[in-house]
FIDO-552780 format. One line per field, with one value per residue: x, y, z of N, C-alpha, C in turn; residue number from 1. Coordinates in steps of 0.1 Angstrom, whole numbers. Example, Ala and Ser with C-alpha at 12.3 -4.5 7.8 and 13.67 -1.06 7.14 Angstrom:
<rs>
n_u = (132, 128)
n_v = (-57, -22)
n_w = (78, 71)
ca_u = (123, 137)
ca_v = (-45, -11)
ca_w = (78, 71)
c_u = (132, 129)
c_v = (-33, 0)
c_w = (78, 79)
nr = (1, 2)
</rs>
This chain:
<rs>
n_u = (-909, -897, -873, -846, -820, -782, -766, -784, -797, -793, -767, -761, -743, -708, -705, -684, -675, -696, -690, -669, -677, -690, -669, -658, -677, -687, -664, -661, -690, -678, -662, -642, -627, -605, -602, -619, -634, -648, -668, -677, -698, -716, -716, -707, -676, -656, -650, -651, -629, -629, -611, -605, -572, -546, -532, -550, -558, -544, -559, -581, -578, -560, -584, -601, -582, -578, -605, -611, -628, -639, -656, -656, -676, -692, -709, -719, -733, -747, -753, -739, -706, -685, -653, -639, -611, -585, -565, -577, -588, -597, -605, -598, -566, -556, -562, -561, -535, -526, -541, -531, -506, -509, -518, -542, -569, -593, -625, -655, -676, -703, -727, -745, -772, -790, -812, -792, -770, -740, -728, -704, -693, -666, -659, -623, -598, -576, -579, -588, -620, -636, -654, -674, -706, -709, -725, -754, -754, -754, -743, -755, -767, -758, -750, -770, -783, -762, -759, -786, -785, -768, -785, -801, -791, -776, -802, -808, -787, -797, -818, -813, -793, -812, -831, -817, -807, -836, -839, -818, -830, -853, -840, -828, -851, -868, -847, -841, -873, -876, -855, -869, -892, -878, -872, -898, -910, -891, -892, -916, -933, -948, -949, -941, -923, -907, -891, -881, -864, -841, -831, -822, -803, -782, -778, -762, -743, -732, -736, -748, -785, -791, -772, -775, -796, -791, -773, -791, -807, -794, -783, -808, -814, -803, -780, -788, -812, -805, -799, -818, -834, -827, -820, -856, -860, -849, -862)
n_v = (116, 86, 66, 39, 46, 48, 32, 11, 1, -32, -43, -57, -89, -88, -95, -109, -120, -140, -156, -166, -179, -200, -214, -225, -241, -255, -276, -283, -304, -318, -341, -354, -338, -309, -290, -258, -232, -201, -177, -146, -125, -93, -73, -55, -71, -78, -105, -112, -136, -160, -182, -213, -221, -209, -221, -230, -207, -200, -219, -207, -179, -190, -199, -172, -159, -168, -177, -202, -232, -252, -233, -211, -228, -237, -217, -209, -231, -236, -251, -275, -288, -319, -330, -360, -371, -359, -362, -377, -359, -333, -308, -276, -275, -257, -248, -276, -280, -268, -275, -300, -296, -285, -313, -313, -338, -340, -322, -299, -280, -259, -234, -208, -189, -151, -123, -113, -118, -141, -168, -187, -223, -245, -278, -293, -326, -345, -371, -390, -391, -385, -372, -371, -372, -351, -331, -336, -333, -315, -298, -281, -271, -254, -233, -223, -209, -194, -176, -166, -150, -130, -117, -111, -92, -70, -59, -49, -33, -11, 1, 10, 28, 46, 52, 65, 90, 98, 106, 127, 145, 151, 161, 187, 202, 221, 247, 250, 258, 280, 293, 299, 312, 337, 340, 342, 369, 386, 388, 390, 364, 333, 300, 280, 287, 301, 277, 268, 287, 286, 263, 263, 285, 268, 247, 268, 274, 253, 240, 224, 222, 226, 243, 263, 276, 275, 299, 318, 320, 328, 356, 369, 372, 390, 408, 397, 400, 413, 392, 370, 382, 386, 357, 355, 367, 352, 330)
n_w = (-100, -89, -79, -78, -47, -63, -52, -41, -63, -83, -93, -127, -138, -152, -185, -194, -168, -164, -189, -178, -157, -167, -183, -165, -146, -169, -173, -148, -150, -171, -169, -181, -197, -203, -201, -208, -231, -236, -254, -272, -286, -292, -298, -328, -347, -329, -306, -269, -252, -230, -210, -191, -190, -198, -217, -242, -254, -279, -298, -300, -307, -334, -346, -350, -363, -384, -396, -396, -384, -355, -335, -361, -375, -362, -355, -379, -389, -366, -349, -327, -331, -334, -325, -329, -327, -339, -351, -370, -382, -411, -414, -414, -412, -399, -370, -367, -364, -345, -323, -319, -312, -287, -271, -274, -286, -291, -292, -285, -295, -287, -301, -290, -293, -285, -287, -306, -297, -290, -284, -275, -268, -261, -257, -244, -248, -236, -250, -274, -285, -261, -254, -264, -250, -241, -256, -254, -223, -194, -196, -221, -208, -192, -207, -221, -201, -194, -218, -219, -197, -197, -219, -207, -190, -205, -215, -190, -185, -205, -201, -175, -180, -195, -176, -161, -177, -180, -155, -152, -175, -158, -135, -152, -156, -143, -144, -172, -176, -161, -172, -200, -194, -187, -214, -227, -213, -222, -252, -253, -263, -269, -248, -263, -286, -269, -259, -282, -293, -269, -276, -300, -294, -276, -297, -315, -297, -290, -273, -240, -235, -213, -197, -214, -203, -178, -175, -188, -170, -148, -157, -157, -183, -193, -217, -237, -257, -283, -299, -291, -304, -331, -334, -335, -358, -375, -371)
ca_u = (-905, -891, -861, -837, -807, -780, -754, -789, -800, -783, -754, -759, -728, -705, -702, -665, -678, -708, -681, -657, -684, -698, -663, -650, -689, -688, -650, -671, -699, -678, -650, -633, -621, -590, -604, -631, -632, -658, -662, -688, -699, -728, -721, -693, -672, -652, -650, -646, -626, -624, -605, -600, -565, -539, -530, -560, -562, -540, -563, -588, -571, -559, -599, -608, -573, -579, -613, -617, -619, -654, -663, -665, -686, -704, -716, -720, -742, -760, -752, -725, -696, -682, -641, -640, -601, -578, -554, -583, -593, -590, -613, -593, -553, -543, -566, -557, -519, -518, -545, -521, -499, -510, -518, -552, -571, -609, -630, -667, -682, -715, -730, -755, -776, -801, -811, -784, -756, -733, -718, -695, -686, -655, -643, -610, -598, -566, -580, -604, -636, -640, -663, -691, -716, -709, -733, -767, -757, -758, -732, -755, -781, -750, -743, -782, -787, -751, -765, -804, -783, -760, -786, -811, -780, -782, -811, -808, -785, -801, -826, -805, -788, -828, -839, -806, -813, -847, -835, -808, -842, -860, -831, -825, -865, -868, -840, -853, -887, -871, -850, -880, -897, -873, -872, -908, -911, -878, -897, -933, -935, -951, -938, -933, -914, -893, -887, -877, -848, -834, -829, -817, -791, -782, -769, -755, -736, -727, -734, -761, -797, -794, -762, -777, -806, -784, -771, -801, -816, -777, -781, -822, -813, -795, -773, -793, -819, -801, -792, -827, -844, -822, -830, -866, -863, -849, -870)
ca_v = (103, 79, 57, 36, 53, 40, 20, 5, -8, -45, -48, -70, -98, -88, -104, -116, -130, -145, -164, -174, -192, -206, -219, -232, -245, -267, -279, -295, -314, -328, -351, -363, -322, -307, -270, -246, -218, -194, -166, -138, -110, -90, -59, -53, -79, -82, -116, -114, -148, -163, -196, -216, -222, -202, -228, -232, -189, -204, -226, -198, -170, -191, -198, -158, -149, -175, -181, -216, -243, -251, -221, -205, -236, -240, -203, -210, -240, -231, -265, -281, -295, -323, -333, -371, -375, -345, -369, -379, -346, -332, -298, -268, -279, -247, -255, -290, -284, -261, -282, -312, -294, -283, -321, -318, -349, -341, -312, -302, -262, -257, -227, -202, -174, -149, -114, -108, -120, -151, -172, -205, -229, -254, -285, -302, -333, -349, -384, -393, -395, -382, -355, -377, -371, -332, -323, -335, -333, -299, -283, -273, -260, -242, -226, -214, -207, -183, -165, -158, -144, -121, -109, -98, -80, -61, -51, -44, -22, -4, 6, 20, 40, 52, 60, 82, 99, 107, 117, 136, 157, 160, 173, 198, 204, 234, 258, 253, 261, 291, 302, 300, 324, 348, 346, 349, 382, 396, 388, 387, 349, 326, 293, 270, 297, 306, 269, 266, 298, 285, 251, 274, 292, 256, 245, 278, 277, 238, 236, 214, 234, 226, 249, 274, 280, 283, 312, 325, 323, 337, 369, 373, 377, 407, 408, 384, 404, 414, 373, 363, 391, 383, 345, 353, 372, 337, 313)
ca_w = (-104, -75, -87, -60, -51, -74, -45, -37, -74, -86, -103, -134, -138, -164, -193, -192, -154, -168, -203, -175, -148, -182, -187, -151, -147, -179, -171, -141, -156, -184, -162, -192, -208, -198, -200, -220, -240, -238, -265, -267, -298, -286, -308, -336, -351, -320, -293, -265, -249, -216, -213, -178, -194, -207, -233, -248, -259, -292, -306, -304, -315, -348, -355, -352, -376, -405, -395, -397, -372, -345, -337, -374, -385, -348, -359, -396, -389, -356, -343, -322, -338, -326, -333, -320, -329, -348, -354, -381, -391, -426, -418, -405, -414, -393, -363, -362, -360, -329, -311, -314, -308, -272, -267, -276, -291, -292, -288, -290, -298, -289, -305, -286, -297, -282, -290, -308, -286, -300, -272, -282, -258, -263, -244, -248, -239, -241, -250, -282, -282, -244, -251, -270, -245, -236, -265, -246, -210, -188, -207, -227, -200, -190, -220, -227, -192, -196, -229, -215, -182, -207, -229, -195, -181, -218, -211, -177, -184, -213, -192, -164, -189, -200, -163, -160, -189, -178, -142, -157, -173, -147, -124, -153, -165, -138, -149, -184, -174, -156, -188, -209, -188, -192, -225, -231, -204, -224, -260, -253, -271, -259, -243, -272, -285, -264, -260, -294, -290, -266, -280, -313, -290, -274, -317, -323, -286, -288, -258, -239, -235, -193, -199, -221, -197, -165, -179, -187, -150, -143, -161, -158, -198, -200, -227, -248, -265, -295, -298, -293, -316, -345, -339, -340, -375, -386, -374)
c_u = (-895, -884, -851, -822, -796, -770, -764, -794, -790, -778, -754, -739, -722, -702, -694, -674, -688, -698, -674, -663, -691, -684, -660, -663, -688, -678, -653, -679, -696, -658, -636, -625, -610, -590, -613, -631, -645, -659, -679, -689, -710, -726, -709, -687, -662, -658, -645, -643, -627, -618, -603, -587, -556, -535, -533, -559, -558, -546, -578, -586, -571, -572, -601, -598, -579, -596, -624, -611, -639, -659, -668, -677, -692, -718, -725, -736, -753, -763, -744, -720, -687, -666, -636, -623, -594, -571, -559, -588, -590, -596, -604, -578, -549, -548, -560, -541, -516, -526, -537, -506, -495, -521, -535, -558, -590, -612, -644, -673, -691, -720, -744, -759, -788, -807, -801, -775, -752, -723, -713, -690, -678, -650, -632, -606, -584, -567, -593, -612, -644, -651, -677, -704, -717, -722, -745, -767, -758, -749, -739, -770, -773, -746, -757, -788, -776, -764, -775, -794, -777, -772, -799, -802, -781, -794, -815, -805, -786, -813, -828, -803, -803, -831, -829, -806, -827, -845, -830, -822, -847, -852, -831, -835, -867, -861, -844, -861, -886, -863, -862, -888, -893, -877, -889, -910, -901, -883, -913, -936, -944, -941, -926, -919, -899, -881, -876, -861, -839, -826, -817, -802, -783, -768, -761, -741, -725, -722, -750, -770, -795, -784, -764, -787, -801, -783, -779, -804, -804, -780, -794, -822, -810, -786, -773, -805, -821, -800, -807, -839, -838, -829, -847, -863, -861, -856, -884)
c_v = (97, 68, 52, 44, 44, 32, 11, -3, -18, -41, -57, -77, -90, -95, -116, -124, -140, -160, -174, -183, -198, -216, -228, -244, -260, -279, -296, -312, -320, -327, -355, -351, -320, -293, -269, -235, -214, -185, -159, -126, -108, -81, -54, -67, -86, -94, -113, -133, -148, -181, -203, -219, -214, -205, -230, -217, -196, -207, -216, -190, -176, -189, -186, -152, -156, -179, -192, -224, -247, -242, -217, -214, -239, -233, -207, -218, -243, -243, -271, -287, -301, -331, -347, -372, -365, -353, -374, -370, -338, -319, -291, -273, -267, -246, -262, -292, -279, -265, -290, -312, -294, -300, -327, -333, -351, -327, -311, -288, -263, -239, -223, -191, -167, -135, -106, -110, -137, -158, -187, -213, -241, -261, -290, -312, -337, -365, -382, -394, -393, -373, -359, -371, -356, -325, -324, -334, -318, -292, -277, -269, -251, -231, -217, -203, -189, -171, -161, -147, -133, -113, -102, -90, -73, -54, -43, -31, -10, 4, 14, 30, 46, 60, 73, 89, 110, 112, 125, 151, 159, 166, 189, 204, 219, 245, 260, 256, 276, 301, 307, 309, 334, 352, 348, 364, 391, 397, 392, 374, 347, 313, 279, 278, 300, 292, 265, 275, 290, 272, 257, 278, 278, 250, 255, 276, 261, 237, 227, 227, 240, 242, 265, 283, 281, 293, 325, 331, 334, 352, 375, 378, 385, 405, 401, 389, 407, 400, 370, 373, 389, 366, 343, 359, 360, 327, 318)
c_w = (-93, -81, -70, -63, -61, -69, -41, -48, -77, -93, -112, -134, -152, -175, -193, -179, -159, -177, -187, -162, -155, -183, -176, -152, -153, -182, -161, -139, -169, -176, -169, -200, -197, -196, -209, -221, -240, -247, -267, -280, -291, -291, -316, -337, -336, -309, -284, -260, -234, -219, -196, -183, -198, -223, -242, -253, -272, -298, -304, -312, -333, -354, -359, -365, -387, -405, -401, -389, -368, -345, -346, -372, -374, -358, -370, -395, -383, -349, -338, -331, -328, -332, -324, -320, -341, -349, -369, -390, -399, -423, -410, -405, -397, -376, -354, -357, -346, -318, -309, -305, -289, -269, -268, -285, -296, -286, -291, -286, -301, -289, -297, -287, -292, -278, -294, -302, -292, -289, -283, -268, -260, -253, -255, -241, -245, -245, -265, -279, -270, -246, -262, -267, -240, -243, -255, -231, -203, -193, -216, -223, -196, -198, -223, -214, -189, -204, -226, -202, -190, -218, -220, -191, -194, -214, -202, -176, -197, -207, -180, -169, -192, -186, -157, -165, -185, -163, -141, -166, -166, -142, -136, -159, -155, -141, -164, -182, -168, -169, -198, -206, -190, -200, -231, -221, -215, -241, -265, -261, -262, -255, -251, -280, -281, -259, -266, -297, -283, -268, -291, -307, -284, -287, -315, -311, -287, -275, -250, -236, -219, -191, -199, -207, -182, -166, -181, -176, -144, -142, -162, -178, -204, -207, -241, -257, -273, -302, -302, -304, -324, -348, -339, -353, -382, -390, -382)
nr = (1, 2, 3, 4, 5, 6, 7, 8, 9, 10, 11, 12, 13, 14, 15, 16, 17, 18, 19, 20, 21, 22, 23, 24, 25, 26, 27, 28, 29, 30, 31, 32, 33, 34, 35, 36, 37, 38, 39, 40, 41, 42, 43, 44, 45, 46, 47, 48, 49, 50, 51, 52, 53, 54, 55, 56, 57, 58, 59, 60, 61, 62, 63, 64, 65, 66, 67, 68, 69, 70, 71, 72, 73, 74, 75, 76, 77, 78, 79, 80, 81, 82, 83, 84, 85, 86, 87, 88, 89, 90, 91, 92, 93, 94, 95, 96, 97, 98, 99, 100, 101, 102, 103, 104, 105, 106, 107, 108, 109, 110, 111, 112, 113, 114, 115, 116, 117, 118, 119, 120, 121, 122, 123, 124, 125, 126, 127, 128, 129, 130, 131, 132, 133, 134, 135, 136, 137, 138, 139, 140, 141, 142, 143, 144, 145, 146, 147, 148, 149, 150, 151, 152, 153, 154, 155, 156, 157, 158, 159, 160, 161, 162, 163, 164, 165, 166, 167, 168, 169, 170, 171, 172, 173, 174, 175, 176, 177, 178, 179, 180, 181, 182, 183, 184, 185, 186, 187, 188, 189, 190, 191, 192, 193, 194, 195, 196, 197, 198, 199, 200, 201, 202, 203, 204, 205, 206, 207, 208, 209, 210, 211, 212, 213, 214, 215, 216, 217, 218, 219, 220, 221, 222, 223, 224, 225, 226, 227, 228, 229, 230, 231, 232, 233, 234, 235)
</rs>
């Protein structure tokens, strides 16, 4: 099996990199915001955040503690939410006090989802009604264009992790195949058999099989024939 070496295979983006050129990005193409919040679940109850702002982390944070505000009800609803004037807003009391606080006046959380992965994207503006048009313009090719990029790097590297796995057998499929020998020559078995022992000894050892079967090859299997003649009477 022929695989690229592993300083020569790509590097997917990381997530976090991916949330926070999602947030700078959409900061861009919408003239009239003041900053955006990115935010990201892709496995367990945990978000992560990115913010181009420091300021702005608060008025996230409160949504995830009391969980209510955009975000929840983006989520909830599966549709942007759009907040033309907080100065008029009755939804979210706890929200609405610590956007005003930080000078906010309008905001607009567009909700993205795609195998399983849960992106949010938030502007803010410090003026009413500035963020009307955010919903249909590129902010929210940036936002779907983010989540498809986030949920191929998932995959990407679910797949890495698989091909190491199976390179990680083959490197150690010879010394097992060498252990196993032993132990059929030291038993008379045959090879499923002797397969099966040493897998046996492997559990009993808690230790990996590649491990078990070094050892083996080590000691041509001297001191193991009382070991592996008890665990045939068992199996």
């Amino acid at each position: 099996m022929f695989s690229e070496p592993e300083h020569q295979r790509p590097h997917p983006v990381s997530p976090v990199g991916r949330l926070s050129r999602l947030a700078e990005q959409s900061v861009r193409c919408a003239p009239a915001s003041c900053g955006a919040v990115a935010t990201l679940a892709d496995s367990g109850p945990e978000r992560r955040v990115t913010a181009t702002h420091p300021d702005l982390e608060p008025l996230v944070s409160v949504q995830l503690e009391c969980g209510e505000g955009p975000i929840p009800t983006a989520l909830d609803v599966g549709a942007p939410v759009d907040t033309g004037d907080l100065l008029a807003e009755e939804r979210w009391p706890g929200y609405r006090a610590v956007a005003l606080e930080s000078g906010v006046r309008s905001c607009v959380t567009l909700p993205f989802r795609r195998g399983g992965i849960e992106v949010t994207l938030s502007l803010y503006s410090f003026r009413p009604g500035a963020l009307d048009d955010a919903v249909s313009g590129p902010v929210s090719i940036l936002g779907e264009e983010a989540t498809a990029g986030i949920a191929r790097d998932r995959r990407y590297r679910a797949a890495l992790a698989e091909v190491e796995q199976l390179e990680a057998a083959l490197r150690t499929r010879p010394v097992i195949d060498q252990a196993s020998g032993i132990v059929m020559h030291v038993l008379g078995c045959d090879a499923q058999k002797a397969f099966a022992l040493l897998r046996t000894l492997s559990q009993h050892a808690n230790r990996k099989l590649s491990d078990v079967a070094e050892g083996v090859v080590r000691t041509k299997g001297r001191g193991l024939e009382d070991e592996l003649s008890a665990l045939t009477r068992l199996s």
